[in-house]
N, C-alpha and C positions, 0 to 999 in steps of 0.2 A: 504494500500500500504506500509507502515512505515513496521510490519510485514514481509516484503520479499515475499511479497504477490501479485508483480505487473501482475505474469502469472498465477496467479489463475484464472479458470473460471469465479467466479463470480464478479472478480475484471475489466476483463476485459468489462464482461457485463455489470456492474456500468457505466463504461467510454464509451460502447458505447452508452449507454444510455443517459448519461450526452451530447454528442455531436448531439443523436438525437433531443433532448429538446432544446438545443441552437443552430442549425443551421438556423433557422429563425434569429437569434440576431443578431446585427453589431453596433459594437465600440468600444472604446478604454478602456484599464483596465488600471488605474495606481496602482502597490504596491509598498510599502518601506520594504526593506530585513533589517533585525537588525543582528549582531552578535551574536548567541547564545552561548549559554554555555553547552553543551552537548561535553562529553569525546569520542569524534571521536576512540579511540582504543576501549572503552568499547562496543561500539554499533556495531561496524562493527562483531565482534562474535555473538552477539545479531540474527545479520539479515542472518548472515551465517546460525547458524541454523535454524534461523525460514524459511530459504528460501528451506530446503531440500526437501519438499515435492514437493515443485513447480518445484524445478528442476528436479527430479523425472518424474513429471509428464510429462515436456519437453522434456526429453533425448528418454521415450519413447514414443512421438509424439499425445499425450492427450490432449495435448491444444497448441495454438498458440503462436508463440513467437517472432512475426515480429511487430512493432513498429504501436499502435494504431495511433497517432499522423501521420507519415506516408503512413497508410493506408490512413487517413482521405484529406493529400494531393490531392492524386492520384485521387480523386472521382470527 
């Protein structure tokens, strides 16, 4: 996903997968976020490019681009 990779086919399929695997589970997750130290300018070109193909692939209606998390609401 870091890649610009969130509308790629097989990324999506990862996460539906992932959501099939854990829809039997129920509880609570605690994490602790820390401040990183990553150059927020530097990466944002980073993901632009690497995101071309996926855009690509969206604009011309090759993969899905509506909000996995969302779908999984609605169900």
């Amino acid at each position: 996903i870091y890649d610009g990779r969130y509308f790629d086919p097989s990324t999506r399929a990862a996460i539906n997968a992932v959501w099939q695997l854990a829809e039997p589970a129920n509880g609570t997750v605690k994490l602790g976020l820390h401040k990183g130290h990553m150059n927020p300018a530097s990466s944002q070109g980073y993901l632009e490019v690497s995101s071309v193909e996926a855009k690509a692939l969206a604009k011309a209606k090759l993969i899905d681009t509506d909000s996995v998390w969302q779908k999984r609401q609605k169900i």
